[in-house]
C-alpha positions in Angstrom: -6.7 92.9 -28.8 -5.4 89.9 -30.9 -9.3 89.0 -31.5 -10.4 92.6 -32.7 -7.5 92.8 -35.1 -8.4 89.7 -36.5 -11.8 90.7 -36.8 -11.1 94.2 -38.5 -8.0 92.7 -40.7 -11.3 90.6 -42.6 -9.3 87.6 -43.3 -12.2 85.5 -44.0 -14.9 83.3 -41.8 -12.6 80.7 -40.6 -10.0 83.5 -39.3 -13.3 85.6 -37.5 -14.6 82.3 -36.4 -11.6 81.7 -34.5 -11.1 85.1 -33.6 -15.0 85.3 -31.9 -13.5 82.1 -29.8 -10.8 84.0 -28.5 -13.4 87.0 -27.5 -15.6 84.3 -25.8 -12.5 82.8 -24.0 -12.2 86.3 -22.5 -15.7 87.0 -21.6 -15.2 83.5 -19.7 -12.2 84.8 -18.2 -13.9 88.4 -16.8 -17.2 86.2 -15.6 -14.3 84.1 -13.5 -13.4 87.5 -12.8 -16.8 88.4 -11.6 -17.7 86.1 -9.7 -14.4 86.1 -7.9 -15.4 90.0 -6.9 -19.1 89.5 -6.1 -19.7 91.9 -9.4 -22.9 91.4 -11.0 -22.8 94.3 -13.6 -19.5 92.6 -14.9 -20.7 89.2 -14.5 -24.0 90.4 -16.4 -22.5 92.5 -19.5 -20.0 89.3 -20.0 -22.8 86.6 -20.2 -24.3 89.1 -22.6 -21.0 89.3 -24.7 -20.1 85.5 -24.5 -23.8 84.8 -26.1 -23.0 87.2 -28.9 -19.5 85.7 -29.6 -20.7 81.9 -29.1 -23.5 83.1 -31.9 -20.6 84.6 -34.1 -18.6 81.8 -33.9 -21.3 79.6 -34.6 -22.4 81.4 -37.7 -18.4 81.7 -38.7 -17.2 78.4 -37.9 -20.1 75.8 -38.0 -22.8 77.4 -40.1 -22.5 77.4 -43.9 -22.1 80.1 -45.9 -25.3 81.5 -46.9 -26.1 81.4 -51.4 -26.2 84.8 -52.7 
C-alpha cells in the first residue's frame, strides 16, 4: 500500500524508483510465498510482476531521464 501511494502521490523518479523497489520486495515475498505452498499460478503472476517493477526501477532509478 505504501508503494502505490507513492506511486499515485507523483513525487518524482527518485521517490517511484524507490517505491517500484518496495513493489518488487513484495513480489519476492509472495514467490517465497509460493513456493512455500506448491502454487504455480502465484509463483507465475509474481515473477511476471517482479520483471515489470525491476524494469521500473531501472528506468526510475538508474536510467537517465530522457531530452524532450
Amino acid at each position: 500500500m505504501i508503494a502505490a501511494a507513492l506511486v499515485s502521490l507523483d513525487l518524482g523518479r527518485r521517490v517511484t524508483g524507490w517505491a517500484l523497489v518496495l513493489f518488487a520486495a513484495s513480489a519476492l515475498a509472495w514467490i517465497g510465498g509460493a513456493i512455500l505452498t506448491h502454487d504455480a499460478a502465484l509463483g507465475t503472476q509474481n515473477v511476471v510482476l517482479l520483471g515489470i517493477d525491476l524494469f521500473g526501477a531501472y528506468r526510475y532509478l538508474i536510467r537517465k531521464k530522457p531530452n524532450g
